[in-house]
mmCIF file of the N, C-alpha and C atoms, coordinates in Angstrom:
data_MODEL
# 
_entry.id   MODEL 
# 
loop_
_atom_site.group_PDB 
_atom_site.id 
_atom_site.type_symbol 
_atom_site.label_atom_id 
_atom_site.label_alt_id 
_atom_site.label_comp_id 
_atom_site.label_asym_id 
_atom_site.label_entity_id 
_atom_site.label_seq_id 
_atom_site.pdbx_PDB_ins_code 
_atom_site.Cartn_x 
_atom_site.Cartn_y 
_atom_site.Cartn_z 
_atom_site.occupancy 
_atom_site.B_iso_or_equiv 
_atom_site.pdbx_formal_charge 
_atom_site.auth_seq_id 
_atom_site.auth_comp_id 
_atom_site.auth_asym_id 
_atom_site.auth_atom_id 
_atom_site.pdbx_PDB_model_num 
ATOM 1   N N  . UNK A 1 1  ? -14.456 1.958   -16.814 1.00 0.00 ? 1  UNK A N  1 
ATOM 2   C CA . UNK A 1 1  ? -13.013 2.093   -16.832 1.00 0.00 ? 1  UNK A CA 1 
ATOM 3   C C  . UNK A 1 1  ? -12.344 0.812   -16.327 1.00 0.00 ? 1  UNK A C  1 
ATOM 4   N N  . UNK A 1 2  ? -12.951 0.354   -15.104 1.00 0.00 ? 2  UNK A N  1 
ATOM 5   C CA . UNK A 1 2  ? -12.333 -0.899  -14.679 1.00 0.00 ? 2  UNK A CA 1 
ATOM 6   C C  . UNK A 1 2  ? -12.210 -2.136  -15.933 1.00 0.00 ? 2  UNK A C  1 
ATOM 7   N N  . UNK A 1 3  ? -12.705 -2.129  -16.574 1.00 0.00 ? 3  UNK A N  1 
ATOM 8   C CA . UNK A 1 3  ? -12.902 -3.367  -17.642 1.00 0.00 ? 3  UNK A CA 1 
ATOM 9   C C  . UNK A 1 3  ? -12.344 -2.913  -19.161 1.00 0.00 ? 3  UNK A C  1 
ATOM 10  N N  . UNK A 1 4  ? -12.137 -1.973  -19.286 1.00 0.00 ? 4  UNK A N  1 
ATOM 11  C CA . UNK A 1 4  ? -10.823 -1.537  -19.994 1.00 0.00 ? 4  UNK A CA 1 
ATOM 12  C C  . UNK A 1 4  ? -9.280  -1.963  -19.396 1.00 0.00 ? 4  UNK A C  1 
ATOM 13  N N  . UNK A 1 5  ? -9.361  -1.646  -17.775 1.00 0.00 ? 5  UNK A N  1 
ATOM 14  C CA . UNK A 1 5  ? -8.366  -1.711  -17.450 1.00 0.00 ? 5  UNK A CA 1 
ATOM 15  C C  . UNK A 1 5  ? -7.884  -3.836  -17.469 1.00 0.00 ? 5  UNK A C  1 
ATOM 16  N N  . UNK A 1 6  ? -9.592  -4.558  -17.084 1.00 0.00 ? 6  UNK A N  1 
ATOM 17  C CA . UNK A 1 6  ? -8.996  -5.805  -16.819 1.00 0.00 ? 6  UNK A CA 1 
ATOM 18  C C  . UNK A 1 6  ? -8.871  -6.630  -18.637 1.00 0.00 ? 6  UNK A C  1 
ATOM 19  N N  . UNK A 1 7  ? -8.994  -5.664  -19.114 1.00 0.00 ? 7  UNK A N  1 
ATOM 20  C CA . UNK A 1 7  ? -9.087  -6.709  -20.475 1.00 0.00 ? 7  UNK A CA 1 
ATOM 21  C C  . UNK A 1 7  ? -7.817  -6.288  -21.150 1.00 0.00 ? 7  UNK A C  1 
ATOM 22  N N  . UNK A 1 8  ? -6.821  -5.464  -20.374 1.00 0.00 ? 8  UNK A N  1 
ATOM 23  C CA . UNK A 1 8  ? -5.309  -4.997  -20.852 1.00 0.00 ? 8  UNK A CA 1 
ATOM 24  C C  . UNK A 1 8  ? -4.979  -5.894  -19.620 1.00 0.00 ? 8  UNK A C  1 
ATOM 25  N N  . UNK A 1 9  ? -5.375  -6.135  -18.976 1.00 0.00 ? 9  UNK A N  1 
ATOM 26  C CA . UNK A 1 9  ? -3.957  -7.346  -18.061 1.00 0.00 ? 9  UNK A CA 1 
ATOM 27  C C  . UNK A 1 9  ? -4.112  -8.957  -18.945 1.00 0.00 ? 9  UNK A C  1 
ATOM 28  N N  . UNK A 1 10 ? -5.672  -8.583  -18.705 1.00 0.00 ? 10 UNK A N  1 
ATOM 29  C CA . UNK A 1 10 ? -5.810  -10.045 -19.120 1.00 0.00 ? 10 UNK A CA 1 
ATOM 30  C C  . UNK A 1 10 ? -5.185  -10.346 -20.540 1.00 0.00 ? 10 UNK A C  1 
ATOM 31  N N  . UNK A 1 11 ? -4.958  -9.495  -21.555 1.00 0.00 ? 11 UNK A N  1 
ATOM 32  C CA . UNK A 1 11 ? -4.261  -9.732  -22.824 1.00 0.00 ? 11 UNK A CA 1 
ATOM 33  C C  . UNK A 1 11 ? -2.966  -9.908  -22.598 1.00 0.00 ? 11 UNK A C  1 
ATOM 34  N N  . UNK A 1 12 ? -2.212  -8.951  -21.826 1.00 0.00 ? 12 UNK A N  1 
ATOM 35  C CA . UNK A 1 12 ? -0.929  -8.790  -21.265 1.00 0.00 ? 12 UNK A CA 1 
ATOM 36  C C  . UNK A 1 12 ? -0.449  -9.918  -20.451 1.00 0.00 ? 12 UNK A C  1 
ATOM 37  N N  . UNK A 1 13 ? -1.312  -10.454 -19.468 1.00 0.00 ? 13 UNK A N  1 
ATOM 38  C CA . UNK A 1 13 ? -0.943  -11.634 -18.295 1.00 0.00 ? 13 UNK A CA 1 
ATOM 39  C C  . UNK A 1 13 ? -2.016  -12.828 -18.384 1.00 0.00 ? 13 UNK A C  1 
ATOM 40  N N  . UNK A 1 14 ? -3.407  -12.563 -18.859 1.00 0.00 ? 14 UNK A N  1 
ATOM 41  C CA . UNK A 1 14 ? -3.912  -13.924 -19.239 1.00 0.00 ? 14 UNK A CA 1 
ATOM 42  C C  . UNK A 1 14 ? -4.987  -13.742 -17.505 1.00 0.00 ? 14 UNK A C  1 
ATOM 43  N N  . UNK A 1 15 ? -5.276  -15.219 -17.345 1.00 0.00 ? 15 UNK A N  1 
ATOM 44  C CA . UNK A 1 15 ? -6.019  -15.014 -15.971 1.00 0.00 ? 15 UNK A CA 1 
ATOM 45  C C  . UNK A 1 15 ? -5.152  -15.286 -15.200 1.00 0.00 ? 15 UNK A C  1 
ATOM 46  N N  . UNK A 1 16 ? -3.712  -15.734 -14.732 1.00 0.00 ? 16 UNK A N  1 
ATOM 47  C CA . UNK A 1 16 ? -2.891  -15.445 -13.908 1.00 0.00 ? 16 UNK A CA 1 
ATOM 48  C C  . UNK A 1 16 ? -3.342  -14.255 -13.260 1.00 0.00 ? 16 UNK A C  1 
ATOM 49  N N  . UNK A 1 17 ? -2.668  -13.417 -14.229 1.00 0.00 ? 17 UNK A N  1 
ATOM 50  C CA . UNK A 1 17 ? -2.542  -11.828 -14.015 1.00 0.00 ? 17 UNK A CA 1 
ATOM 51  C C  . UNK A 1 17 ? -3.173  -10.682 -13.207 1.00 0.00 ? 17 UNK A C  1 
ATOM 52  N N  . UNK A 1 18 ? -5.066  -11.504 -13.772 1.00 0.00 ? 18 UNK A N  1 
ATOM 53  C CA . UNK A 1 18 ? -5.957  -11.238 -13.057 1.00 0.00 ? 18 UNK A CA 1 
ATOM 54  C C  . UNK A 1 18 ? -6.199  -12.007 -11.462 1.00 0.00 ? 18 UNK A C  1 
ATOM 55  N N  . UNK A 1 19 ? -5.985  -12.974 -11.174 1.00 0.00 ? 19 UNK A N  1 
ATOM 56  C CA . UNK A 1 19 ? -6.185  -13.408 -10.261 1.00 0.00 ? 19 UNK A CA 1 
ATOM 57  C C  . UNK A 1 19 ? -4.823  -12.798 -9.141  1.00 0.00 ? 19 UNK A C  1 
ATOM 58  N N  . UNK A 1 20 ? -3.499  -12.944 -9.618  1.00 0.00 ? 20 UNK A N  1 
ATOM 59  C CA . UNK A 1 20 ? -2.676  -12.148 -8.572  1.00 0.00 ? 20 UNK A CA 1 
ATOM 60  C C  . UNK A 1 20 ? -3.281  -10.851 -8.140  1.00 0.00 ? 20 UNK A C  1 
ATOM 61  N N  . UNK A 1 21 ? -3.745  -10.075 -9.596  1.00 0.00 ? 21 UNK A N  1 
ATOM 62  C CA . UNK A 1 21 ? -3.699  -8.610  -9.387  1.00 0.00 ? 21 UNK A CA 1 
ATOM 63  C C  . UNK A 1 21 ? -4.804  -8.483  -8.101  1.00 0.00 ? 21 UNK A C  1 
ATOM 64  N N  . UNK A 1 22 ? -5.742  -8.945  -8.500  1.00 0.00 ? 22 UNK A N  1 
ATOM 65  C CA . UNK A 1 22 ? -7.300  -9.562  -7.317  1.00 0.00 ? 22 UNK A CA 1 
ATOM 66  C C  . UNK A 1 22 ? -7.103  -9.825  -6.014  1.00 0.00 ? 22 UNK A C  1 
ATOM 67  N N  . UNK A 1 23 ? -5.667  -10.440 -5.901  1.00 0.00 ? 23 UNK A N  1 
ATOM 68  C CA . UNK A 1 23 ? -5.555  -11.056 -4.571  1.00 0.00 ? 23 UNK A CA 1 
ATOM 69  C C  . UNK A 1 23 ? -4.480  -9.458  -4.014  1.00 0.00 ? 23 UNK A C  1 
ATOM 70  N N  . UNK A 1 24 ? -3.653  -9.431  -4.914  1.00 0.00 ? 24 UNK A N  1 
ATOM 71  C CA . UNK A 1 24 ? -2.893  -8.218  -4.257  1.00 0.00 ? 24 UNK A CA 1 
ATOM 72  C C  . UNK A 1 24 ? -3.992  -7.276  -3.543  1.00 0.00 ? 24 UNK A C  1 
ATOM 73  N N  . UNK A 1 25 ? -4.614  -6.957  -4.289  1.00 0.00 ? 25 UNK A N  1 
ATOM 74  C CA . UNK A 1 25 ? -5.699  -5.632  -4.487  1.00 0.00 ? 25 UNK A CA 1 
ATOM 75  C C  . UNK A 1 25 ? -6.364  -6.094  -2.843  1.00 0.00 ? 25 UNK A C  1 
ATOM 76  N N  . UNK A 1 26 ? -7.077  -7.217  -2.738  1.00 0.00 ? 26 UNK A N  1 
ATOM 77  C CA . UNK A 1 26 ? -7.572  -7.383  -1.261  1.00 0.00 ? 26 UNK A CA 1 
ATOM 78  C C  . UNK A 1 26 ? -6.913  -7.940  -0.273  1.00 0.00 ? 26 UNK A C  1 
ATOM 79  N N  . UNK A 1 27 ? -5.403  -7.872  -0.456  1.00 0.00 ? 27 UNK A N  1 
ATOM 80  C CA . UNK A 1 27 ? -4.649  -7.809  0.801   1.00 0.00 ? 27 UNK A CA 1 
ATOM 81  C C  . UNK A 1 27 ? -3.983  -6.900  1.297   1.00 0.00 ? 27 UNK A C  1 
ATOM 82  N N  . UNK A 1 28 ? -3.552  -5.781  0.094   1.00 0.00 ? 28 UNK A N  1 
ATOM 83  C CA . UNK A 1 28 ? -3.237  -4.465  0.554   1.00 0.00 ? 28 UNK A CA 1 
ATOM 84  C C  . UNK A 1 28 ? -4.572  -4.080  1.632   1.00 0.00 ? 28 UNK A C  1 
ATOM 85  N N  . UNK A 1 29 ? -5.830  -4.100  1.209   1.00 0.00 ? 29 UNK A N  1 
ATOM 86  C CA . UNK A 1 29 ? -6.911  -3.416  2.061   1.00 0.00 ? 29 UNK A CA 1 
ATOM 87  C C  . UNK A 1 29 ? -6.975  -4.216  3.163   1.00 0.00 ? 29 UNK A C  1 
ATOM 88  N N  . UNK A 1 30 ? -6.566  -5.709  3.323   1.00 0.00 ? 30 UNK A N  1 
ATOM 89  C CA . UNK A 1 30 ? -7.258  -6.472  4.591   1.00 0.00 ? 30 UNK A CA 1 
ATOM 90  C C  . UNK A 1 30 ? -5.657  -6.277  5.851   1.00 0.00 ? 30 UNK A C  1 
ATOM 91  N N  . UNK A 1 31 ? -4.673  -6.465  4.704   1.00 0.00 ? 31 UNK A N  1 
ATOM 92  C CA . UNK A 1 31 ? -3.697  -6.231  5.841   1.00 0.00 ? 31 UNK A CA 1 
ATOM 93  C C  . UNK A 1 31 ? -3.241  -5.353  7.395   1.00 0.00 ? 31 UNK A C  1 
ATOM 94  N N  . UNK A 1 32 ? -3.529  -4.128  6.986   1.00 0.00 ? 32 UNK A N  1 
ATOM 95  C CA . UNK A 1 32 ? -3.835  -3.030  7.793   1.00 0.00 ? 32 UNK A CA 1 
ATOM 96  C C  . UNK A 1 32 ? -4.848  -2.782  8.766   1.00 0.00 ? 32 UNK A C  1 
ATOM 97  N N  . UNK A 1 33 ? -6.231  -3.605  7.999   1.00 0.00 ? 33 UNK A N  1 
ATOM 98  C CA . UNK A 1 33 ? -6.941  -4.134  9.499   1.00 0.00 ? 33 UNK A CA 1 
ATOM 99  C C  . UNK A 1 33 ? -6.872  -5.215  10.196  1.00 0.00 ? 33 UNK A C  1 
ATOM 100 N N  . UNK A 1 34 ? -6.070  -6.303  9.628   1.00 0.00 ? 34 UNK A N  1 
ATOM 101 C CA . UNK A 1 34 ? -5.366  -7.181  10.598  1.00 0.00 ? 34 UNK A CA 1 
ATOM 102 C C  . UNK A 1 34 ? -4.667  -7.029  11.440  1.00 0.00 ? 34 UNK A C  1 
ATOM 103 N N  . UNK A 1 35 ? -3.384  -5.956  11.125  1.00 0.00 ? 35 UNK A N  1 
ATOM 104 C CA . UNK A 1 35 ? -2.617  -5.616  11.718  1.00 0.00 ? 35 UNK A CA 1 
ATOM 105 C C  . UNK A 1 35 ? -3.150  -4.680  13.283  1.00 0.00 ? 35 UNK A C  1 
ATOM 106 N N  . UNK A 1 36 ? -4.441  -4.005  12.916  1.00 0.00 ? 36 UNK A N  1 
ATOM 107 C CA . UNK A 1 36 ? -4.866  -3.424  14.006  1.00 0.00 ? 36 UNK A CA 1 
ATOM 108 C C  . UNK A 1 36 ? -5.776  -3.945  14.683  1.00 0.00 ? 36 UNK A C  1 
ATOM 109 N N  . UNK A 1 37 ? -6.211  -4.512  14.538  1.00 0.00 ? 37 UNK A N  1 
ATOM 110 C CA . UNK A 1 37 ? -6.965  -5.795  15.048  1.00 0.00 ? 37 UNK A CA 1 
ATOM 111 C C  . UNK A 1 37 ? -6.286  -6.696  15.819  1.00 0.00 ? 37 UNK A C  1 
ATOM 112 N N  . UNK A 1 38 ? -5.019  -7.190  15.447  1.00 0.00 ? 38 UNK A N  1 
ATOM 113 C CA . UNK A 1 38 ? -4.208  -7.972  16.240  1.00 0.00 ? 38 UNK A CA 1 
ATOM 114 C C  . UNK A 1 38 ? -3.380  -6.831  17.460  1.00 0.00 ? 38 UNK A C  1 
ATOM 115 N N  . UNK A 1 39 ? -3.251  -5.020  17.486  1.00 0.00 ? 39 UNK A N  1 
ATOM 116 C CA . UNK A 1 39 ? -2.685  -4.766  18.350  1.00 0.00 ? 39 UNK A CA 1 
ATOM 117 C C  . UNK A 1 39 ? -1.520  -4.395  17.771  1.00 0.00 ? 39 UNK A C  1 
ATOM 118 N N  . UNK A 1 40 ? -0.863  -4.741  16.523  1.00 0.00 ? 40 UNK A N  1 
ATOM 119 C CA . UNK A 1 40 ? 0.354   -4.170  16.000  1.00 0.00 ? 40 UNK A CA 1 
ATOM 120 C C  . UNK A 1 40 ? 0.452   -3.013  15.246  1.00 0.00 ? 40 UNK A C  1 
ATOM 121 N N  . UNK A 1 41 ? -1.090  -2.449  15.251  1.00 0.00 ? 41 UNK A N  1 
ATOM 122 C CA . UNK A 1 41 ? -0.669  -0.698  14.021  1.00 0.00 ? 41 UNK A CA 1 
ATOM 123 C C  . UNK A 1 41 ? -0.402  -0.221  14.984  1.00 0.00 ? 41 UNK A C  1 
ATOM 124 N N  . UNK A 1 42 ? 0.405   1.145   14.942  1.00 0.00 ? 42 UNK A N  1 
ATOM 125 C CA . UNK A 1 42 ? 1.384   2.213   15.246  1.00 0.00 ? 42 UNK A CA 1 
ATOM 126 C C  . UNK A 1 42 ? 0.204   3.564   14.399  1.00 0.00 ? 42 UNK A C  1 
ATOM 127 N N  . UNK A 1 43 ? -0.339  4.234   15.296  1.00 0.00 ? 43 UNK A N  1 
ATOM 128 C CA . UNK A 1 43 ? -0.591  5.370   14.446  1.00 0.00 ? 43 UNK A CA 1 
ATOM 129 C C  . UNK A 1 43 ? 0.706   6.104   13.783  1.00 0.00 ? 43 UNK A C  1 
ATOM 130 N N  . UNK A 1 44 ? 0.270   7.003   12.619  1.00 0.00 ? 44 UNK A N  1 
ATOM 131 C CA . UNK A 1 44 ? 1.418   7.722   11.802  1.00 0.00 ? 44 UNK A CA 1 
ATOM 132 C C  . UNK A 1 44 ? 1.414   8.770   12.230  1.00 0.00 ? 44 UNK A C  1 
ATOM 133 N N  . UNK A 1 45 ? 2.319   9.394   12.596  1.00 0.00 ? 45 UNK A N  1 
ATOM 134 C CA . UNK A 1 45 ? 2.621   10.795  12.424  1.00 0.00 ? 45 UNK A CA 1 
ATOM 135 C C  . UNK A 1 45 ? 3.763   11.192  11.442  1.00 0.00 ? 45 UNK A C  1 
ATOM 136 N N  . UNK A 1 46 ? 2.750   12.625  11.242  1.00 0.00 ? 46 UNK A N  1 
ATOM 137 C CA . UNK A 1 46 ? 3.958   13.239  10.076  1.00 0.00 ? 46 UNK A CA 1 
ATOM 138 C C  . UNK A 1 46 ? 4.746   14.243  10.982  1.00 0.00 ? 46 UNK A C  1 
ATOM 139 N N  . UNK A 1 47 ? 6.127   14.280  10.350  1.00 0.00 ? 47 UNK A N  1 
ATOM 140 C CA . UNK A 1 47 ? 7.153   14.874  11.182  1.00 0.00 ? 47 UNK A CA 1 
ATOM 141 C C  . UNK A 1 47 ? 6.492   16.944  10.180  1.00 0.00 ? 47 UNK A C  1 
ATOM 142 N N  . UNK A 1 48 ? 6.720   17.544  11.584  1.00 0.00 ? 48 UNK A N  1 
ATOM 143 C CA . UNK A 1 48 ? 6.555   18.685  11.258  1.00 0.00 ? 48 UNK A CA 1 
ATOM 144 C C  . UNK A 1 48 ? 7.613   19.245  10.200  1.00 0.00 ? 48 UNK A C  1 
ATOM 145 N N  . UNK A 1 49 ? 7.543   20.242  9.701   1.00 0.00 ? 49 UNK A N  1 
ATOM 146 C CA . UNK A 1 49 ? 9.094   21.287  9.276   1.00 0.00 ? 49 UNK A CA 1 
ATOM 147 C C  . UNK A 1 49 ? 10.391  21.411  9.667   1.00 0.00 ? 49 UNK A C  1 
ATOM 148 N N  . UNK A 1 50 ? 9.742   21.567  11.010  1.00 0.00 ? 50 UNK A N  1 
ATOM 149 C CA . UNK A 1 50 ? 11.209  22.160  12.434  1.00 0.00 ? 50 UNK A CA 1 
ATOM 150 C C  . UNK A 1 50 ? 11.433  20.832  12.492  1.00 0.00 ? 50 UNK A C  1 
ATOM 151 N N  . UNK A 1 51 ? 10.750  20.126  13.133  1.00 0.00 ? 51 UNK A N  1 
ATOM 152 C CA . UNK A 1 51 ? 11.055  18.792  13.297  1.00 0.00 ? 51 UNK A CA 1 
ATOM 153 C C  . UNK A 1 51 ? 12.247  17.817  12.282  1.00 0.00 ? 51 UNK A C  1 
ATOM 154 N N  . UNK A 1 52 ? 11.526  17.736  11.102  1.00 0.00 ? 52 UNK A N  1 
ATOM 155 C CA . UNK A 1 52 ? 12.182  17.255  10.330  1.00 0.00 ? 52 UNK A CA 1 
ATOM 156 C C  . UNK A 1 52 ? 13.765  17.562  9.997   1.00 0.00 ? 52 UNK A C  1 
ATOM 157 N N  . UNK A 1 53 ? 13.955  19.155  9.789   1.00 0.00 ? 53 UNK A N  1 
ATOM 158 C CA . UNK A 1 53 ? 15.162  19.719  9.960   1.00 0.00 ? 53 UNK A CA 1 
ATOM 159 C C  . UNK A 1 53 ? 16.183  19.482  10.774  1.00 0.00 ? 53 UNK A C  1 
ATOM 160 N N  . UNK A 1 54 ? 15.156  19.853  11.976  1.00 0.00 ? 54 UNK A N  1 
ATOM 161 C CA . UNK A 1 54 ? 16.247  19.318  13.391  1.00 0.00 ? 54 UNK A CA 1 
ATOM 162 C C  . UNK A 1 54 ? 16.511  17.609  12.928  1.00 0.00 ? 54 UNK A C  1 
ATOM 163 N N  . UNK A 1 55 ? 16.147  16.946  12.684  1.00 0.00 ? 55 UNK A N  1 
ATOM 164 C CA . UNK A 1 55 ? 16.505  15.564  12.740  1.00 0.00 ? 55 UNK A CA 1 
ATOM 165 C C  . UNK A 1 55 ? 17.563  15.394  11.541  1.00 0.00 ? 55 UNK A C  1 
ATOM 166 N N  . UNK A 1 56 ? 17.822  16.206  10.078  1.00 0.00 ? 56 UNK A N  1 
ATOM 167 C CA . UNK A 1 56 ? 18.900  16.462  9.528   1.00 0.00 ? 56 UNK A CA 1 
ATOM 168 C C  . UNK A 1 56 ? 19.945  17.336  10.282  1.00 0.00 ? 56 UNK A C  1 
ATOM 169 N N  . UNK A 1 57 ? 19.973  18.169  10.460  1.00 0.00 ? 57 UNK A N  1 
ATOM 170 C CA . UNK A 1 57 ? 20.932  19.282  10.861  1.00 0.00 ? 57 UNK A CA 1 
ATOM 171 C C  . UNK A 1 57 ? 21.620  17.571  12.071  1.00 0.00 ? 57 UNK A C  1 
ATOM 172 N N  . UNK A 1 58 ? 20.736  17.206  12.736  1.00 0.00 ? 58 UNK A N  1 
ATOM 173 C CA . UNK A 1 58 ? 21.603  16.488  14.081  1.00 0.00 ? 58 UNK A CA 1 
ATOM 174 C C  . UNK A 1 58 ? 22.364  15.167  13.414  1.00 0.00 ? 58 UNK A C  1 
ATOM 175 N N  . UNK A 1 59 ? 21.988  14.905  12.255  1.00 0.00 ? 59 UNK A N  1 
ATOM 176 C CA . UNK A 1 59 ? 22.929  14.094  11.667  1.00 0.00 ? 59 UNK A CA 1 
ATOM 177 C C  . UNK A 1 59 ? 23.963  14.366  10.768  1.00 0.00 ? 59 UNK A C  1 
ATOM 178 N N  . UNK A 1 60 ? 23.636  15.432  10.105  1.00 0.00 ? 60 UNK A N  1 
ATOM 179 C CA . UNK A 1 60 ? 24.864  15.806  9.490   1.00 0.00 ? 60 UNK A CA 1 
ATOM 180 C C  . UNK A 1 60 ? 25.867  16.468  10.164  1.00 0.00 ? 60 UNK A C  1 
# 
């Protein structure tokens, strides 16, 4: 599947295309462990139901 997919960029964008797409692709993944690595990730939390509500209702 992957080589279906790179032989439609590469027709579409050429090896540009491929090489951005390449670099995007392994900085989305490296970024996030940089970021925690250096001390700046924030774990996520998801806002509950109630939670979320209460935080509309108090602004509107």
């Amino acid at each position: 599947e992957e080589d279906t997919w790179r032989e439609a960029i590469f027709r579409r964008y050429g090896d540009i295309g491929i090489i951005e797409l390449s670099l995007a692709i392994a900085v989305s993944r490296m970024f996030p462990t940089l970021l925690h690595a250096m001390g700046y990730a924030a774990p996520c939390v998801l806002a509950t139901h109630r939670s979320a509500r209460g935080i509309a209702d108090r602004q509107g």
